[in-house]
CHARMM-style PDB file with segment names, atoms N, HN, CA, C and O in Angstrom:
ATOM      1  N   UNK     1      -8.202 -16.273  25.124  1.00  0.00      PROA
ATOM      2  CA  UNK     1      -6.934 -16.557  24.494  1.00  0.00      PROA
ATOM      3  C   UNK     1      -5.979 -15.381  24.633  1.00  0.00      PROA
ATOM      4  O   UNK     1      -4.773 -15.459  24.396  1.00  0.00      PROA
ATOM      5  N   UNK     2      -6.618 -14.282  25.038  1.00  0.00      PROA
ATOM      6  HN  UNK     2      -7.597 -14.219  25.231  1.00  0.00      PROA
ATOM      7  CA  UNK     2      -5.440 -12.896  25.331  1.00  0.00      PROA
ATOM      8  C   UNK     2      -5.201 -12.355  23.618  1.00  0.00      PROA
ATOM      9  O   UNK     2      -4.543 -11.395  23.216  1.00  0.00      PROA
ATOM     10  N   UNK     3      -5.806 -13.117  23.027  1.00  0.00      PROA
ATOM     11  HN  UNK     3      -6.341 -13.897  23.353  1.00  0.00      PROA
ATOM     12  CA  UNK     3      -4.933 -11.926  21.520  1.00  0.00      PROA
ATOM     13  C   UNK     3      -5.681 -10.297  21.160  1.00  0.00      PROA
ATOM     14  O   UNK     3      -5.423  -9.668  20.134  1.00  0.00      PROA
ATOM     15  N   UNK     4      -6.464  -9.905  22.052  1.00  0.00      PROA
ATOM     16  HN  UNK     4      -6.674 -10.416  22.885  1.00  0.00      PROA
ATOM     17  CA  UNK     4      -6.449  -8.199  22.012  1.00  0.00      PROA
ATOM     18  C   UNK     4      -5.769  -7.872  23.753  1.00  0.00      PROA
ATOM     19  O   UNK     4      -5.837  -6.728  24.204  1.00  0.00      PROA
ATOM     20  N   UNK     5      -5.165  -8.981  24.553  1.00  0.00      PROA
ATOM     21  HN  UNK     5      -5.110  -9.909  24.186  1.00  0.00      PROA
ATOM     22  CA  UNK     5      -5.033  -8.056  25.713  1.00  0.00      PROA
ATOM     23  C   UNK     5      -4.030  -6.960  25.100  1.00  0.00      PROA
ATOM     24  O   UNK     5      -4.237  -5.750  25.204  1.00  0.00      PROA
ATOM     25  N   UNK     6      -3.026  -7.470  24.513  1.00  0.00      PROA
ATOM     26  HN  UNK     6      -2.859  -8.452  24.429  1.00  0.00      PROA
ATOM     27  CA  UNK     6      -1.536  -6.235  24.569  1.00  0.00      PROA
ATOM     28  C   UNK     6      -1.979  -5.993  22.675  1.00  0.00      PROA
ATOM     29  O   UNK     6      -2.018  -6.748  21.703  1.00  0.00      PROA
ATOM     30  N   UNK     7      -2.261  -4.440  22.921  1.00  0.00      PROA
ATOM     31  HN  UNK     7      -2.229  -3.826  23.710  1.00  0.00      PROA
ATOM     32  CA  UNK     7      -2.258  -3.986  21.518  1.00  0.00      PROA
ATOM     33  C   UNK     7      -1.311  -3.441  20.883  1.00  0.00      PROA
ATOM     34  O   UNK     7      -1.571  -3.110  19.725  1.00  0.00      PROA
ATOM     35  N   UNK     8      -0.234  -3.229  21.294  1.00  0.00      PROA
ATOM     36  HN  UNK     8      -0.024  -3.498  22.234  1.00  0.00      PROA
ATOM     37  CA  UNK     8       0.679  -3.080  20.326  1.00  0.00      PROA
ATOM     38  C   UNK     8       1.701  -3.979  19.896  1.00  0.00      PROA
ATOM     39  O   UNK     8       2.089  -4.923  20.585  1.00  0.00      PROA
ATOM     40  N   UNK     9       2.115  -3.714  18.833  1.00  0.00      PROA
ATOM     41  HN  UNK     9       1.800  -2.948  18.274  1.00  0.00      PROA
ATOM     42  CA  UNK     9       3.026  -5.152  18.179  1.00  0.00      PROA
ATOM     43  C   UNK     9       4.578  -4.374  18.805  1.00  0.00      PROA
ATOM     44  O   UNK     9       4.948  -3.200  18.828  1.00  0.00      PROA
ATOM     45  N   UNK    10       5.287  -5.815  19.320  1.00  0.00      PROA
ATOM     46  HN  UNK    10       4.986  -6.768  19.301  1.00  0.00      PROA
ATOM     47  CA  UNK    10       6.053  -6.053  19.463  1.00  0.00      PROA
ATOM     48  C   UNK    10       7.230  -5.893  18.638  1.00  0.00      PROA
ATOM     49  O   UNK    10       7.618  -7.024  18.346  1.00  0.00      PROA
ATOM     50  N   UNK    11       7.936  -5.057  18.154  1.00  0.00      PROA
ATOM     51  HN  UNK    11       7.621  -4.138  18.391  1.00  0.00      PROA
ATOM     52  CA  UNK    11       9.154  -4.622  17.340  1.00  0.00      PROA
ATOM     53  C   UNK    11      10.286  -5.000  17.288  1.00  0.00      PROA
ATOM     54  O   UNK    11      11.041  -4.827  16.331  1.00  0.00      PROA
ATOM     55  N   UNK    12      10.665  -5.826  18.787  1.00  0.00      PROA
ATOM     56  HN  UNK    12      10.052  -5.967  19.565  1.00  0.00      PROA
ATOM     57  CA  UNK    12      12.033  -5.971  19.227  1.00  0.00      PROA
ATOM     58  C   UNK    12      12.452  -6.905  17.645  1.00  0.00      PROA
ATOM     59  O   UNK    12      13.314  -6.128  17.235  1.00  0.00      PROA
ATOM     60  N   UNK    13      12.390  -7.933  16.652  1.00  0.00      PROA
ATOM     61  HN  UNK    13      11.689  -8.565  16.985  1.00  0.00      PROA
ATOM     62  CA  UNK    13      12.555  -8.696  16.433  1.00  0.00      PROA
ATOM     63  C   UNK    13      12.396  -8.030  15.037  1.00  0.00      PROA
ATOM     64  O   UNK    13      12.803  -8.718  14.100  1.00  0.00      PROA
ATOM     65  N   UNK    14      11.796  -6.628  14.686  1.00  0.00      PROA
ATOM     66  HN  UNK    14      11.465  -6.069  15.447  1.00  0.00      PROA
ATOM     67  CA  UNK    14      11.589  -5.905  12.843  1.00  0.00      PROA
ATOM     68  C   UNK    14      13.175  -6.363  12.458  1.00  0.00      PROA
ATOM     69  O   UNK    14      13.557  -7.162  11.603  1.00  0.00      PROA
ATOM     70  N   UNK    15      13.791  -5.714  13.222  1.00  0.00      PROA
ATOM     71  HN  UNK    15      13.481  -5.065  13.917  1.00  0.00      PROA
ATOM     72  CA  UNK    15      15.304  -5.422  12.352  1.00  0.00      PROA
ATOM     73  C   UNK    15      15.746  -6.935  11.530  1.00  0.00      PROA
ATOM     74  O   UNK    15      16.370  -6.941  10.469  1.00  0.00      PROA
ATOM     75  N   UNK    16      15.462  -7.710  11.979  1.00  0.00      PROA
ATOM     76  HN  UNK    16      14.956  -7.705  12.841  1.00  0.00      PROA
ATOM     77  CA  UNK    16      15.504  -9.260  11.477  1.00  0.00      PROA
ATOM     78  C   UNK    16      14.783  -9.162  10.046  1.00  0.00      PROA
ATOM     79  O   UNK    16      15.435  -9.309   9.013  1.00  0.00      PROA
ATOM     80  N   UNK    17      13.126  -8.853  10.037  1.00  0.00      PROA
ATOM     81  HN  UNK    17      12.596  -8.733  10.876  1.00  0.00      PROA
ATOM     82  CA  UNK    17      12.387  -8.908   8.850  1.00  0.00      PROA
ATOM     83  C   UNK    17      13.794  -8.665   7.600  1.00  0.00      PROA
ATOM     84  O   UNK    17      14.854  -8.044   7.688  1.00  0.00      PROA
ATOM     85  N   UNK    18      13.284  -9.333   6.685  1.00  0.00      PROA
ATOM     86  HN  UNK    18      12.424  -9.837   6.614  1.00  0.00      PROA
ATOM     87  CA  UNK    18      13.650  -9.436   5.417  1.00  0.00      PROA
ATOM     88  C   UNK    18      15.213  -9.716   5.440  1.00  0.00      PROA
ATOM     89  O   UNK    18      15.806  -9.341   4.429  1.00  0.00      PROA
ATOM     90  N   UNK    19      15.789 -10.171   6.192  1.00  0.00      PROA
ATOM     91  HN  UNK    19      15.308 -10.476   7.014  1.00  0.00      PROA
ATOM     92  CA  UNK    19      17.288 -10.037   6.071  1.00  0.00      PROA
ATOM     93  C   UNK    19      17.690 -11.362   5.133  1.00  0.00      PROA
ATOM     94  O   UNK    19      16.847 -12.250   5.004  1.00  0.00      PROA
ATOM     95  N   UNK    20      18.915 -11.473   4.520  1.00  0.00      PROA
ATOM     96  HN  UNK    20      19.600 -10.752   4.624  1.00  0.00      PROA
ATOM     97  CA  UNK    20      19.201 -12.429   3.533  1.00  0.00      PROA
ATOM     98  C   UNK    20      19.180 -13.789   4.186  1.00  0.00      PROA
ATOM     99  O   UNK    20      19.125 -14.764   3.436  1.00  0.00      PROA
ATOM    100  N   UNK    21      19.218 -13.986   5.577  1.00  0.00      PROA
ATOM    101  HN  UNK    21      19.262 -13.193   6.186  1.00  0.00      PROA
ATOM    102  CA  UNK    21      18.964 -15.390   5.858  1.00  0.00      PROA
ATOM    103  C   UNK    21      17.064 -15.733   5.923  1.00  0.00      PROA
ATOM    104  O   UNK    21      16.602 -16.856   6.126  1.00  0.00      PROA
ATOM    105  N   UNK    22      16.343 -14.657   5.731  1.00  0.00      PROA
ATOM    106  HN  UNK    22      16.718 -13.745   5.566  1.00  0.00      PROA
ATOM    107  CA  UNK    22      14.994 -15.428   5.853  1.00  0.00      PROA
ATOM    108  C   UNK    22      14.866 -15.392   4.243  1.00  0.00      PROA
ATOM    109  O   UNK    22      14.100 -16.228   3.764  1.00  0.00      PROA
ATOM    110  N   UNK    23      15.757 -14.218   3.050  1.00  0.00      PROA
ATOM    111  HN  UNK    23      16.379 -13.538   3.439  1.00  0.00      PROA
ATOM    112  CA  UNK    23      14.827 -14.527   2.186  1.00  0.00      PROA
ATOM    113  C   UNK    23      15.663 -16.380   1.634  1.00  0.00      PROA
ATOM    114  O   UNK    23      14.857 -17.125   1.076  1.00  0.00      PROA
ATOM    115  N   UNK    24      16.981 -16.893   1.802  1.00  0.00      PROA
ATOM    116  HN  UNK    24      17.636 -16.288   2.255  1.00  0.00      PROA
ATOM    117  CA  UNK    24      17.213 -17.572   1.287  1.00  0.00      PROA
ATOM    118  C   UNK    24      16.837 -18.785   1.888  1.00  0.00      PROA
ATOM    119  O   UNK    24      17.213 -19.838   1.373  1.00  0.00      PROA
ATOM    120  N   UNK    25      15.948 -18.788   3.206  1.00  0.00      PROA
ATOM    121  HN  UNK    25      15.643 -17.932   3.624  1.00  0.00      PROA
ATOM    122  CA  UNK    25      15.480 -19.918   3.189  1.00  0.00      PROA
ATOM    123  C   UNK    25      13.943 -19.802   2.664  1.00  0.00      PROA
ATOM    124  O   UNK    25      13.521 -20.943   2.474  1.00  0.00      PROA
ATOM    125  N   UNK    26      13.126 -18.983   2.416  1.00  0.00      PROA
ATOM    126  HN  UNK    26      13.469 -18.056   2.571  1.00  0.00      PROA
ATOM    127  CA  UNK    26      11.899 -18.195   1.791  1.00  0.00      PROA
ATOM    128  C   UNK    26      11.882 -18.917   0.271  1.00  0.00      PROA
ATOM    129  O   UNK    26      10.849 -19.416  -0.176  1.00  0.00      PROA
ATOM    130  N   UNK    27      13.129 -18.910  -0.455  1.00  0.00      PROA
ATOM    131  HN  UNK    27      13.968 -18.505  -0.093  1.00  0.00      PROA
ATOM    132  CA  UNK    27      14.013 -19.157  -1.752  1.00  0.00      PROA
ATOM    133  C   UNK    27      13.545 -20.813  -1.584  1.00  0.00      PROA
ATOM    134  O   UNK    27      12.574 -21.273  -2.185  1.00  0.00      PROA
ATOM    135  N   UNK    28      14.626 -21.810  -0.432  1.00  0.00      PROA
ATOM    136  HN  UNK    28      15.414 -21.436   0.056  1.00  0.00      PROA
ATOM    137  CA  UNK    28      14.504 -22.633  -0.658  1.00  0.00      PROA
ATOM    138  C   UNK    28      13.207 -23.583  -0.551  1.00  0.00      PROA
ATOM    139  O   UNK    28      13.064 -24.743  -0.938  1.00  0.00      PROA
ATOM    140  N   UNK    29      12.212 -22.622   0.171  1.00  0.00      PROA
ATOM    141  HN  UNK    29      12.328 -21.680   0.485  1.00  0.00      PROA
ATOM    142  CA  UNK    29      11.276 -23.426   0.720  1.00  0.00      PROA
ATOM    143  C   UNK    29      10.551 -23.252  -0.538  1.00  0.00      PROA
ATOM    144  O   UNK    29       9.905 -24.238  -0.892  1.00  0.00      PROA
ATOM    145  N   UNK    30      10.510 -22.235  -1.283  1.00  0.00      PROA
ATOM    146  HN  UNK    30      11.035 -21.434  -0.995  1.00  0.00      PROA
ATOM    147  CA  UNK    30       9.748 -22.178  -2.270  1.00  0.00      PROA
ATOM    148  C   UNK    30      10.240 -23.293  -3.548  1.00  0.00      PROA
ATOM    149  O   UNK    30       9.511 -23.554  -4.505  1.00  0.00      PROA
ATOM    150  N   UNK    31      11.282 -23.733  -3.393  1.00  0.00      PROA
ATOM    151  HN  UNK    31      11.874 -23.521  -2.616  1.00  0.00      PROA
ATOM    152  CA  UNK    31      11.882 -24.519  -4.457  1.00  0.00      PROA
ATOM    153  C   UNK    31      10.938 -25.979  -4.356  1.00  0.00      PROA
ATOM    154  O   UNK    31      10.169 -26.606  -5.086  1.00  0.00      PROA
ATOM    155  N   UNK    32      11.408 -26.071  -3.226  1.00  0.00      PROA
ATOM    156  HN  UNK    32      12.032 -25.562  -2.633  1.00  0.00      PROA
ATOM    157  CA  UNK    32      11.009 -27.215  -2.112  1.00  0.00      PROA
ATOM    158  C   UNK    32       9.166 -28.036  -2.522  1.00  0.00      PROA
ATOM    159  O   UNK    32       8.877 -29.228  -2.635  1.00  0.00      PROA
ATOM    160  N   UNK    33       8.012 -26.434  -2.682  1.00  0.00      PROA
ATOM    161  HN  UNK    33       8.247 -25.466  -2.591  1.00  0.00      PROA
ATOM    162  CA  UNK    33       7.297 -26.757  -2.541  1.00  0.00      PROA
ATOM    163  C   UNK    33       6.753 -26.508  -3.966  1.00  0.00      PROA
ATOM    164  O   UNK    33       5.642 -27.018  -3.824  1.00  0.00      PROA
ATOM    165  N   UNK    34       6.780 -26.105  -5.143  1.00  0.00      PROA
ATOM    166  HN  UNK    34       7.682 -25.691  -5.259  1.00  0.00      PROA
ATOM    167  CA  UNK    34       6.618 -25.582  -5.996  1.00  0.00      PROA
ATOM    168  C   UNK    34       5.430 -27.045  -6.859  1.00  0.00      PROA
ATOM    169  O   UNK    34       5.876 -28.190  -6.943  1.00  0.00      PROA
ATOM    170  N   UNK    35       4.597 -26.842  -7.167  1.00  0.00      PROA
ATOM    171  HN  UNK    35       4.235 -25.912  -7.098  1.00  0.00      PROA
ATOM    172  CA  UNK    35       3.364 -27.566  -7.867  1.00  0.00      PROA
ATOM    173  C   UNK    35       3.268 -27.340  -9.220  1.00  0.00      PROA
ATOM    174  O   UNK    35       2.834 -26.224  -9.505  1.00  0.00      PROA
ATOM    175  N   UNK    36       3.431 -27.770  -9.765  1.00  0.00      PROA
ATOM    176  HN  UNK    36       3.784 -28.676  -9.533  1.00  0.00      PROA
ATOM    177  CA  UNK    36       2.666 -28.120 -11.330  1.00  0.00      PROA
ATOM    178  C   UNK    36       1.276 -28.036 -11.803  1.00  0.00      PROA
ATOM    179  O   UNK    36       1.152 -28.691 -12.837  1.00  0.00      PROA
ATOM    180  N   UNK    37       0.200 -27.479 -11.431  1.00  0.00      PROA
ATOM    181  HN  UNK    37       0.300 -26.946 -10.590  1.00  0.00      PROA
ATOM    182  CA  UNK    37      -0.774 -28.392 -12.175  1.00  0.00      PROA
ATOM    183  C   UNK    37      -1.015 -28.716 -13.651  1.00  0.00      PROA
ATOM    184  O   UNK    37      -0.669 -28.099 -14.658  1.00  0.00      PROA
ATOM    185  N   UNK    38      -1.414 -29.376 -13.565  1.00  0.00      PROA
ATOM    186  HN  UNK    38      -1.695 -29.877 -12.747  1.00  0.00      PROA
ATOM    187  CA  UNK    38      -1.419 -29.974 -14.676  1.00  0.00      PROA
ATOM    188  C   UNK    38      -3.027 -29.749 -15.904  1.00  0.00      PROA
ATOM    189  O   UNK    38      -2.982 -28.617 -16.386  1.00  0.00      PROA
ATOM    190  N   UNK    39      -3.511 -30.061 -16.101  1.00  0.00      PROA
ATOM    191  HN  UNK    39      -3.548 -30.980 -15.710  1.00  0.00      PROA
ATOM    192  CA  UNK    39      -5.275 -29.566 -16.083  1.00  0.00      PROA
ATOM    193  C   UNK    39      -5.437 -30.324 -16.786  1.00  0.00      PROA
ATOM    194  O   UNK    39      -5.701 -29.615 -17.757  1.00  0.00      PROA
ATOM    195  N   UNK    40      -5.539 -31.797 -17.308  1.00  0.00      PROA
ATOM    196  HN  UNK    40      -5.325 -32.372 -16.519  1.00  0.00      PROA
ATOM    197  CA  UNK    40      -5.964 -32.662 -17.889  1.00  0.00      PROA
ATOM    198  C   UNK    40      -4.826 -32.944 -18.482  1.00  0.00      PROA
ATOM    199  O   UNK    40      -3.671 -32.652 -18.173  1.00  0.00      PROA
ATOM    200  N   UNK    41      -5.536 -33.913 -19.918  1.00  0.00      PROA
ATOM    201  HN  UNK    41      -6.474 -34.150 -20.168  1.00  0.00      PROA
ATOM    202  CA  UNK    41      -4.382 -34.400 -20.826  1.00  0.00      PROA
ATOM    203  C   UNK    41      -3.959 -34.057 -22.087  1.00  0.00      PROA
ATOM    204  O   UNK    41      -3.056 -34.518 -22.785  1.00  0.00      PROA
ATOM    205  N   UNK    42      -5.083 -32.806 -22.346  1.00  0.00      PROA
ATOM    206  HN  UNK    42      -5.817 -32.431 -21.779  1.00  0.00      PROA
ATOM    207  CA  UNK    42      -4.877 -31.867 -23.243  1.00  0.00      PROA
ATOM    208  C   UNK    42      -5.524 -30.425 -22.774  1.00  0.00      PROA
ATOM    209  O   UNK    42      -5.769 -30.165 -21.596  1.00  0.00      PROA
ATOM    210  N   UNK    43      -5.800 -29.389 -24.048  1.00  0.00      PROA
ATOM    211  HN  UNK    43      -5.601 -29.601 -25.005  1.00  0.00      PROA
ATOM    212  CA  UNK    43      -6.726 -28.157 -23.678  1.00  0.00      PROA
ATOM    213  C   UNK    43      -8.066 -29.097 -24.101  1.00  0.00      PROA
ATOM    214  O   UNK    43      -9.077 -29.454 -23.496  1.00  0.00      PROA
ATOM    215  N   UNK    44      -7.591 -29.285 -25.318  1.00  0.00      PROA
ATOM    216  HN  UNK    44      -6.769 -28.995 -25.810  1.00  0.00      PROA
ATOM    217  CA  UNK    44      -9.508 -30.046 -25.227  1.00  0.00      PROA
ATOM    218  C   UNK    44      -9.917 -30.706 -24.380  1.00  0.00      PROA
ATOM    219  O   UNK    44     -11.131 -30.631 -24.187  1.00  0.00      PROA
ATOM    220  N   UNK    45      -9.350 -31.355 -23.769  1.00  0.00      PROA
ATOM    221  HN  UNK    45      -8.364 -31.416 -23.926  1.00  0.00      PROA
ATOM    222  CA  UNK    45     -10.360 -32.274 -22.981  1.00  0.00      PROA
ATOM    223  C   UNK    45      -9.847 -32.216 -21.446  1.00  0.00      PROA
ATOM    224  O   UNK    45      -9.477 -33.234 -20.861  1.00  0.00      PROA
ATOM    225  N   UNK    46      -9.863 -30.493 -20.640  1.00  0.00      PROA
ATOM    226  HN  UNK    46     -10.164 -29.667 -21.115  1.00  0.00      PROA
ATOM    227  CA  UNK    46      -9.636 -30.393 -19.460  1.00  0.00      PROA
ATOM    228  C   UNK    46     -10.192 -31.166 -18.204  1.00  0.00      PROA
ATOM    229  O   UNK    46     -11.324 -31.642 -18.290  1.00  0.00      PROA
ATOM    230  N   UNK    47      -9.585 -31.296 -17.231  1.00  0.00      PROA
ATOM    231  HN  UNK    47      -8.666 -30.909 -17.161  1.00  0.00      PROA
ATOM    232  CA  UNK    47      -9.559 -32.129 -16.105  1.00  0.00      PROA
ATOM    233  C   UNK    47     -10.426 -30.597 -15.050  1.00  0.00      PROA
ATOM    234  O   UNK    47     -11.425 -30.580 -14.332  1.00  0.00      PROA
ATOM    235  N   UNK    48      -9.803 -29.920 -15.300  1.00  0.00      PROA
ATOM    236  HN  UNK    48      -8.991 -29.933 -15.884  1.00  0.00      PROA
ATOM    237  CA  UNK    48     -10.529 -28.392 -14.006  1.00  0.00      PROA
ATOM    238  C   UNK    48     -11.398 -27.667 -14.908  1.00  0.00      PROA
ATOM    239  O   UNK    48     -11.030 -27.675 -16.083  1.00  0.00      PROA
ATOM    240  N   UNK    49     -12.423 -27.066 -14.649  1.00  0.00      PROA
ATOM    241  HN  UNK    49     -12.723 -27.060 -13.695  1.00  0.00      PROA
ATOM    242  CA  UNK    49     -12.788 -25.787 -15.434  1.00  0.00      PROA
ATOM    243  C   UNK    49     -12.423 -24.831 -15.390  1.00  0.00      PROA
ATOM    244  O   UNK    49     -13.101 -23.832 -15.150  1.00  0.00      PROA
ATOM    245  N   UNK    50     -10.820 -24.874 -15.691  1.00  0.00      PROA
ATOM    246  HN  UNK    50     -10.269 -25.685 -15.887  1.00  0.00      PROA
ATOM    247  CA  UNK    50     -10.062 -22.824 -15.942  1.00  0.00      PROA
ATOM    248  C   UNK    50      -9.965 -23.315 -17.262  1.00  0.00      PROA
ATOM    249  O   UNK    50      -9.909 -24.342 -17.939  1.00  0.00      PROA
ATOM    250  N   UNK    51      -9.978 -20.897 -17.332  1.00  0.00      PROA
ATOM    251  HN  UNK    51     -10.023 -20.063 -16.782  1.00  0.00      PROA
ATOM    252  CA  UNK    51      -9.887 -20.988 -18.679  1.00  0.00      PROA
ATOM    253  C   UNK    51      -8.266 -20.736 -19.028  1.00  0.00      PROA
ATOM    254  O   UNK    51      -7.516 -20.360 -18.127  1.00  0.00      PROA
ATOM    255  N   UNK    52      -7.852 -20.927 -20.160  1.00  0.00      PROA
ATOM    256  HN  UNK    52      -8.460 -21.232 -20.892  1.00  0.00      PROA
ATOM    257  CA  UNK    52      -6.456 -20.561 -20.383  1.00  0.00      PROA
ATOM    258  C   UNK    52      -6.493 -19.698 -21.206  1.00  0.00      PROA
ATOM    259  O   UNK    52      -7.388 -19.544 -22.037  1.00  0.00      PROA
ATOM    260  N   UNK    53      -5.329 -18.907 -21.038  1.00  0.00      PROA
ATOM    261  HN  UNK    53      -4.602 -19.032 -20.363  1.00  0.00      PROA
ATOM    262  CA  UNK    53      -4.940 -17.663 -21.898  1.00  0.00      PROA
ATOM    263  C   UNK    53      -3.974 -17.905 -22.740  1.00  0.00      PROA
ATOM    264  O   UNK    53      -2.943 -18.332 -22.221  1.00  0.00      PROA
ATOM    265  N   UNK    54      -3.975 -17.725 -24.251  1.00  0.00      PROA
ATOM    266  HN  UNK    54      -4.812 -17.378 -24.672  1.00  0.00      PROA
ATOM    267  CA  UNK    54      -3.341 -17.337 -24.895  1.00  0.00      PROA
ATOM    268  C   UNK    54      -2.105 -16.575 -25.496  1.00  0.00      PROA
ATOM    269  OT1 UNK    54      -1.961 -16.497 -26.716  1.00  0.00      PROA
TER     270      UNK     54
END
């Protein structure tokens, strides 16, 4: 597959990292995907075995 032929990382493309257009789509994707769980239908009578904190 070649992923140890070239060992050094490629840089041309750092100056990009973190700039305000990746974090605001970073932002939206996180909006986008964001989960709930839920853990049953009360604490007493949980659906997962976590514990909850207080």
């Amino acid at each position: 597959m070649g992923l140890f032929e070239k060992l050094l990382a490629d840089y041309s493309m750092a100056k990009y990292l973190g700039s305000q257009e990746h974090r605001d789509l970073a932002r939206e994707v996180v909006r986008k995907t964001l989960v709930l769980l839920k853990n049953g239908k009360s604490l007493k009578t949980p659906l997962l075995p976590l514990l909850s904190r207080r």
